[in-house]
N, C-alpha and C positions, 0 to 999 in steps of 0.2 A: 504494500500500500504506500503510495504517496503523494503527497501536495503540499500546497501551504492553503493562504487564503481562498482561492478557486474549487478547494476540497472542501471545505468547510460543512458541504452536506454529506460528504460520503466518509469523512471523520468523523461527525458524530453517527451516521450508520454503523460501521464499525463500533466504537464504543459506549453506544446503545443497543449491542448484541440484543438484552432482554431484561426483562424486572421480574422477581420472582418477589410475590409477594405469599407465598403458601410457604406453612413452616417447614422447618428442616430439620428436624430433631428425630432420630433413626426411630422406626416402628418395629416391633416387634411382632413376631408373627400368631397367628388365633390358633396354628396347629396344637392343639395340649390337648386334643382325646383323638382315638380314633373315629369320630364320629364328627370332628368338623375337617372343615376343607384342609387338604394339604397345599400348602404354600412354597412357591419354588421363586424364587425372586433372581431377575435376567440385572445384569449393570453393565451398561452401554454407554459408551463412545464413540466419537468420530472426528474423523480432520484434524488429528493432532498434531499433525506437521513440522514434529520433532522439536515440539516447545517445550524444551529441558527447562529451564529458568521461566520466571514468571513474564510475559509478555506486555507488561506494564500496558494494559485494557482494562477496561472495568464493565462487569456486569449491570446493571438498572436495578433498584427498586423504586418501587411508584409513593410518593409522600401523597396526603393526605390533600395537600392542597394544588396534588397537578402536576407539580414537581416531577425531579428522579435523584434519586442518592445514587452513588456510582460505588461500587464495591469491586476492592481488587477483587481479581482472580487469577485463577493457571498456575502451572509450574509445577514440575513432574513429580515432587516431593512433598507435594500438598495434594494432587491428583491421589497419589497412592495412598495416602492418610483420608481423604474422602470415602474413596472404596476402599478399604477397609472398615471402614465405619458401617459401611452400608450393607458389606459381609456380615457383620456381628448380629445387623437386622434379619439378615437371611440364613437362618441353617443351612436350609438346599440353596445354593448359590452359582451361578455361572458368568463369567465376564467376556463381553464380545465388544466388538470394533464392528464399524461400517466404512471404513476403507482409509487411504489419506493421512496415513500415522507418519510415513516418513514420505520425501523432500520437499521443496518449498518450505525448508525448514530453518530453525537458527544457524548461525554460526557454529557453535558447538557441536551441533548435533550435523550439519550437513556438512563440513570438511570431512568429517570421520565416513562419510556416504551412512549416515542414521543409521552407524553401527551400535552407538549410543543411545536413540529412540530403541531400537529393539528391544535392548539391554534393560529399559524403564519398562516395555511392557511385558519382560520376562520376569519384573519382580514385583509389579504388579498383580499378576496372576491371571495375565489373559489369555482366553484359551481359543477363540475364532476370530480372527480378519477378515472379512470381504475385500478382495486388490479395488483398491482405486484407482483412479487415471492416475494420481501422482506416484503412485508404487510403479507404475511402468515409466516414469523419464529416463531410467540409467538403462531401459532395457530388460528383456526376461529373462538376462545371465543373471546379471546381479541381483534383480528381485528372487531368482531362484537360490540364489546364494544367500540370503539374508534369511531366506527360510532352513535353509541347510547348514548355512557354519559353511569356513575356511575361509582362506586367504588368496581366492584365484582373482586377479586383476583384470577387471572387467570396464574401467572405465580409466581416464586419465590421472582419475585418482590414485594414492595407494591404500590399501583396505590392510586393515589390524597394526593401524600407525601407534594405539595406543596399549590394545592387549589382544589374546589367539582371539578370533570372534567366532563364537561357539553356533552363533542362528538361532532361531525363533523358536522358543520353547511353546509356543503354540500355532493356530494350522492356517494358512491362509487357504481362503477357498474360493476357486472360480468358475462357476457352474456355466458360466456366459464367454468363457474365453477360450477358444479350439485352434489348437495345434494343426499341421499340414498332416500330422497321422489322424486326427479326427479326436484326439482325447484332447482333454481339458489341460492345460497348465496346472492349477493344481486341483485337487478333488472339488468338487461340487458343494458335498455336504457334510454336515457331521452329526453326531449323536453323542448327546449325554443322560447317562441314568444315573437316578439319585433314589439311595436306597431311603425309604420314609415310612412313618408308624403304619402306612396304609400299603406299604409294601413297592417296588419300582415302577419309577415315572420317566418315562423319557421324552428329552424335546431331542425334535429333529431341527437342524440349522440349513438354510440353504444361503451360501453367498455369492453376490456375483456384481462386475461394475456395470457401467453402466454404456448402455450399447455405441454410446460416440465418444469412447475415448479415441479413435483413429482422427476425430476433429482436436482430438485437446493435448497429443503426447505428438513428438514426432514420428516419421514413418518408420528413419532406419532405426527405434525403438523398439519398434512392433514389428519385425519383419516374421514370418511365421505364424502370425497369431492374425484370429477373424473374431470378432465379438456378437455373438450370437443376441437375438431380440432376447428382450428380459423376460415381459409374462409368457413365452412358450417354451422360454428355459425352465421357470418356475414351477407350471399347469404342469410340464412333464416330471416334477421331482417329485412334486408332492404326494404323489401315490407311491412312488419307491419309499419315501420316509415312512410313511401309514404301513407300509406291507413289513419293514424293519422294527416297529414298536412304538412308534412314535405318536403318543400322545397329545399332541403338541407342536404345531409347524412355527419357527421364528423366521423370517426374511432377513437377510444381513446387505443391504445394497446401497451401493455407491451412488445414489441419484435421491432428489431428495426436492423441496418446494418452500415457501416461505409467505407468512404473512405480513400484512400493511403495518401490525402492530410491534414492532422489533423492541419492546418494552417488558412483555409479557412471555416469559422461559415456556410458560407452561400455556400457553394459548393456541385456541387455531381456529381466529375468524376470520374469514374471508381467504384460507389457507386457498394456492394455486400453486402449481409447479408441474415438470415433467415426471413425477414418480404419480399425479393421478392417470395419466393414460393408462399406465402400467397398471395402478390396484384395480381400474376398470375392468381390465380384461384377464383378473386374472379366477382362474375356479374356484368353489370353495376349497378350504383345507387350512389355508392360512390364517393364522391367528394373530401373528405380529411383523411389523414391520421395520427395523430399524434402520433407517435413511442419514444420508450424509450429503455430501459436495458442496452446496449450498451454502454453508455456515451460517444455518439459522437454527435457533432453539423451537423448538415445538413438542407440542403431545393433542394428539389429532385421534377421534375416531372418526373413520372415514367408509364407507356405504362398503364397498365391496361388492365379492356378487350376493352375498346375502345381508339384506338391509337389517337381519333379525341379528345378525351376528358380527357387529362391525369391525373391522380391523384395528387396529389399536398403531399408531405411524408417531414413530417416535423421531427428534434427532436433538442431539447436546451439543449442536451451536461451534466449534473451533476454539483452538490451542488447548484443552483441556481446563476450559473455564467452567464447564459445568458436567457435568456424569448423571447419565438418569436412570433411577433408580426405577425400576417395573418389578409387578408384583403379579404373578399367576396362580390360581386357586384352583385345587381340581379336587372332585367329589372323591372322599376315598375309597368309595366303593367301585364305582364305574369307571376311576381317574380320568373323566367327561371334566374338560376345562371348564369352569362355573363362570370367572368372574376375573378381569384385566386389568391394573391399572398402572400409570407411571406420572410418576414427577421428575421434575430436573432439576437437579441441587445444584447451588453456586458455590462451585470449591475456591471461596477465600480465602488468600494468601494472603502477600504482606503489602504495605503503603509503597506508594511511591507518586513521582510526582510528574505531570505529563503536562501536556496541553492544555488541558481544563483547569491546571493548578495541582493543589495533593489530594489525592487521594486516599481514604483515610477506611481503616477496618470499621463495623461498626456490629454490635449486638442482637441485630433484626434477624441475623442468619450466623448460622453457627460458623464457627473460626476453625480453621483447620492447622494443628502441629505440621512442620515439614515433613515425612519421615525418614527416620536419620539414616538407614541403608542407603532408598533412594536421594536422601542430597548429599550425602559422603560418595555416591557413584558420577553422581551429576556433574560434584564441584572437580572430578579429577579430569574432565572434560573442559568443561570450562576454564579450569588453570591450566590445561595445554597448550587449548588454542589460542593463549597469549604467544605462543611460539610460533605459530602459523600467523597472525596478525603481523609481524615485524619483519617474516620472510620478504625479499626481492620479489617484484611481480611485474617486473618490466623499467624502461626507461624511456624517459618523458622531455624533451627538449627544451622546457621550462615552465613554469607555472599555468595551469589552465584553471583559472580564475572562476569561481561561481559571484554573479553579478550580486552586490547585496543593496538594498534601499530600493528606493525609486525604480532605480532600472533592475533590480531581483524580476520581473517579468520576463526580463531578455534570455534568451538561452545561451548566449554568447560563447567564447571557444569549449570552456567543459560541454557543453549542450551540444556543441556538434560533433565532438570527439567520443559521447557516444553515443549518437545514432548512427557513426561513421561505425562505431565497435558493432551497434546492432545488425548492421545492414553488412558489413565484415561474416558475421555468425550465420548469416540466414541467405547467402548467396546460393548456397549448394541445395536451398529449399523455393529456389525461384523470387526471392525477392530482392524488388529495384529499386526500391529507394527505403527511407527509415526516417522513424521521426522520434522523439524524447520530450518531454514536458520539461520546463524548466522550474515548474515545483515541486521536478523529484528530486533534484541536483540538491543535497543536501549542504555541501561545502566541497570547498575547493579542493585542487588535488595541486600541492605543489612538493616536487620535488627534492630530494638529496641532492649537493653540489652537484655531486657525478649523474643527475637526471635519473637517480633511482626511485622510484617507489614503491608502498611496501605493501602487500595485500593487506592489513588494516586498513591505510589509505582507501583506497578501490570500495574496498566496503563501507568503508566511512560516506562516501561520495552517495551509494546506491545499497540499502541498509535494508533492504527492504526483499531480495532473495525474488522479484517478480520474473515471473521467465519472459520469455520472448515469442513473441504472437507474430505468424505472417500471415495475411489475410489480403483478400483481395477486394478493390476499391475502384470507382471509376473516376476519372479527373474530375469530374464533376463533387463529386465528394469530398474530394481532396484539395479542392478551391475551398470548397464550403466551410473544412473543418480551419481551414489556416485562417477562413475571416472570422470564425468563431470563435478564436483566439485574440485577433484585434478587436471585435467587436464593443457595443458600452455594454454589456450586459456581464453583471460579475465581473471578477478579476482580471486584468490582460494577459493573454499571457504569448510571446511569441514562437510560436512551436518552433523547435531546433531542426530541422533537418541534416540529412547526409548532404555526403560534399558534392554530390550530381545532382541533388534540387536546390533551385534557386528561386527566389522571390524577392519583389520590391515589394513596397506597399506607402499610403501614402493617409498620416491619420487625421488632415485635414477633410478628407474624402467621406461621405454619408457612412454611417455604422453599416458592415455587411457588402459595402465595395468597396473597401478601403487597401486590393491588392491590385497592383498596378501590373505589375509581371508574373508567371510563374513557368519555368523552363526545365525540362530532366532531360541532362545529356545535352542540354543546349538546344532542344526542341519544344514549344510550347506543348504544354501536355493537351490532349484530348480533350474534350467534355465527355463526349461517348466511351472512348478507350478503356478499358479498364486494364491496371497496375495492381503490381506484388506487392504492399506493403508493411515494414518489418516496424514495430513497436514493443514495448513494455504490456504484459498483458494487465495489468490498471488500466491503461490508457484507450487495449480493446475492449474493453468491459466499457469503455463512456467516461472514464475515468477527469476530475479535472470538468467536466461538462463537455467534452471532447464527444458531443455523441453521437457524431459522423461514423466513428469508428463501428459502435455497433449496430448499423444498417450493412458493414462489410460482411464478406461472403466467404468460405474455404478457409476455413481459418485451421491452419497449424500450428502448433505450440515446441518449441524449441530450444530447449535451455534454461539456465540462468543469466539475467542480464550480468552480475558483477564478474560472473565467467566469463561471459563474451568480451569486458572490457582486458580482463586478462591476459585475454587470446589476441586480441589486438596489439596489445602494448608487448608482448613478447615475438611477434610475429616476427618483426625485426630488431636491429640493433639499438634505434632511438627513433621513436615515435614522434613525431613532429605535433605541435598544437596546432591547433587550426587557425590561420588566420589571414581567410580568406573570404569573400565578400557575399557567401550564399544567402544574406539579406541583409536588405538595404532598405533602410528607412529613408522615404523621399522628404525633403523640408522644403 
């Protein structure tokens, strides 16, 4: 995520995640005879995104007069002290994921390739993953390795920089993801039985991502692999779980929807997204569903194909700020599921102080201990990659400036140097030009004597781990989005281009014609034509109010942006600053 003032609505989106105004104090379960229901309680997560340390975001609670109090959350040491809390509530207990645990992750955890996320949810106690789109960016060696252990070198990285990395002590499963031999990546489903006074209960788990990650990861990521539709994956499992024992169907899937109210953890009015097409169509048999991608909180009961017996669609929102707790009851005689329910607890950490000022623990929701294994594992991460922060990561010709005051709008040489790095990364995916927001440029990147600098630098500059989106655009759009930037509406901002788009503009000129020229390769571009365009994917999402971008078409996802600047600055022996005249403000 990034911006300054031009983000201001999609900053507090982000850190209006949700308000949970329902208590959080661990329930205990009614099981005490053989004659009430047996209780088997599901804790579920998603979109962790290898958030070792607390993510300095704040959860919502809603005040009384309209308001919201903002409550830290997140951070893998406090995640693990929540669910454990929420085990103590459950005798019968099982812990699942819905996809998105590792990349697009911290520092910490993403130089190690979220050898370190695994690590958190091997001591956690998690026992099912559904793959996400973001589990497939390195590729389905290395997500196969991160489930297996060892040390084979699958990406540019090097893997077990810090200790032998053992793999995932529980199962990812991808019912929706098919090999050129026709089998699945990894298994489909799973089953756990829980022995109880009313004698074994089994849930059957089906996991699987979501049918357009081939839009969202790269290609040569996926090479071998086809993603089958979701609810004919589903329709067809759910009679093999039923025929194996299975009590009880759970859904584990990477696609997920989002209400108008992003205040409310535990709400779902006016709930829309792409996982209803799917609970539309899918058979009876399913009884829960827990959803991700999205990064929205919710607890939804949603029609299904039996309106008597409604699905239960859960998701816990991003970075492990919240964990939900679901409750399942089944008759002990008939072990006939009775009765569903789930909440989403805000795992509060500690203070810290952000953009809205500090933010501050407070009493309305229960306070969560670190736990001291998982932040004694976390912090030997974190005090590593102080040594990777100070590493050489290229050299730089002299100071490339982030514009600050008045002219911070400007994208000036840091802004072109990386859309120059973005459009660098994303040539071999067909894109022709690149553009970068100048209020992701968070500071300058200047230089060692000898034009060294040092990957902390790099990251410092682009903090924010967003990957790299090529999507296609017609000139017409691409006029649009650069007057949308000079425009009077909100903040100004001059979008940076690569070093083959050029433009004048002249801000005497009516709001919305205020470009005077625009030229790629030294040809006026098209209105008709349509081009490859390489961006920050914030910025494809509408990012900034940029929302040219999201009418784009073919949209593939490509890296890390602080990698691609990387790979530029090492490319050769001294990277030159840009300072050259690809816009020109007319006076």
């Amino acid at each position: 995520m990034n911006s300054l003032s031009k983000r201001s609505i999609p900053l507090l989106l982000a850190s209006l995640l949700a308000a949970c105004a329902t208590p959080q104090a661990p329930h205990r379960t009614s099981a005490s005879s053989s004659q009430s229901p047996v209780e088997i309680g599901i804790i579920a997560i998603n979109d962790f995104h290898g958030a070792l340390e607390p993510p300095k975001q704040s959860v919502n609670l809603a005040n009384p007069d309209g308001t919201f109090t903002g409550v830290p959350a997140g951070g893998a040491a406090w995640l693990a002290t929540a669910i454990d809390t929420i085990k103590a509530a459950h005798p019968n207990h099982v812990v699942v994921a819905a996809g998105d645990l590792t990349s697009a992750s911290q520092l910490a955890s993403s130089l190690y390739l979220d050898e370190p996320a695994v690590g958190v949810m091997n001591r956690i106690g998690l026992e099912f993953n559904a793959v996400g789109n973001h589990e497939f960016d390195r590729g389905s060696a290395e997500l196969l390795r991160l489930q297996n252990g060892g040390c084979q070198k699958n990406t540019r990285h090097e893997p077990c920089r810090l200790e032998q990395f053992k793999g995932a002590s529980y199962k990812y499963l991808s019912a929706s993801t098919i090999k050129d031999d026709g089998q699945t990546l990894f298994p489909g489903t799973g089953l756990k039985t829980f022995d109880t006074p009313a004698g074994k209960i089994t849930l059957g788990f089906i996991g699987l991502s979501l049918r357009t990650v081939p839009a969202l990861v790269s290609p040569d990521a996926l090479k071998g692999l086809r993603f089958a539709d979701e609810a004919d994956t589903i329709n067809a499992l759910v009679p093999k779980l039923k025929a194996q024992g299975a009590d009880a169907v759970v859904v584990l899937i990477h696609q997920g929807g989002r209400t108008p109210d992003f205040n409310d953890v535990n709400g779902c009015k006016q709930f829309t997204g792409d996982i209803d097409p799917i609970l539309d169509r899918l058979k009876p048999g399913v009884d829960v569903v827990v959803s991700g991608h999205t990064h929205w909180p919710y607890v939804c009961e949603r029609a299904g194909p039996d309106p008597a017996r409604p699905i239960l669609l859960t998701s816990a929102g991003v970075y492990g700020e919240l964990v939900t707790d679901i409750t399942l009851r089944f008759d002990p005689k008939t072990h006939a599921l009775v009765a569903k329910a789930a909440r989403n607890v805000i795992v509060q950490s500690q203070p810290y102080t952000g953009s809205r000022g500090s933010i501050s623990n407070t009493d309305r929701v229960a306070r969560f201990a670190p736990k001291p294994e998982v932040a004694s594992y976390v912090k030997r991460y974190v005090d590593d990659v102080v040594k990777e922060t100070s590493r050489p990561a290229g050299h730089l010709s002299g100071p490339a400036i982030k514009t600050e005051g008045e002219g911070s709008w400007r994208g000036g040489p840091l802004g072109y140097l990386i859309a120059d790095s973005q459009l660098g990364a994303t040539r071999k995916l067909g894109a022709q030009l690149g553009f970068t927001n100048p209020f992701g440029v968070r500071t300058s990147l200047v230089p060692a004597k000898d034009g060294t600098v040092t990957f902390g630098q790099l990251y410092a500059v682009q903090p924010f781990n967003n990957e790299l989106v090529v999507q296609t655009m017609t000139g017409a759009q691409i006029l649009a989005l650069i007057e949308n930037g000079l425009d009077d509406q909100d903040t100004r901002q001059v979008i940076a281009p690569s070093a083959n788009l050029r433009y004048s503009y002249d801000m005497r000129r009516p709001s919305g014609h205020r470009v005077v020229s625009l030229t790629l390769d030294g040809k006026p571009l098209v209105p008709t034509a349509k081009y490859r365009v390489a961006s920050n994917s914030f910025l494809s999402e509408g990012g900034d109010f940029f929302v040219e971008f999201t009418q784009a078409t073919d949209k593939v996802r490509a890296g890390i942006d602080v990698e691609a600047m990387e790979a530029w600055l090492t490319a050769v022996p001294m990277r030159q600053v840009p300072n050259d005249g690809r816009v020109t403000e007319i006076k």
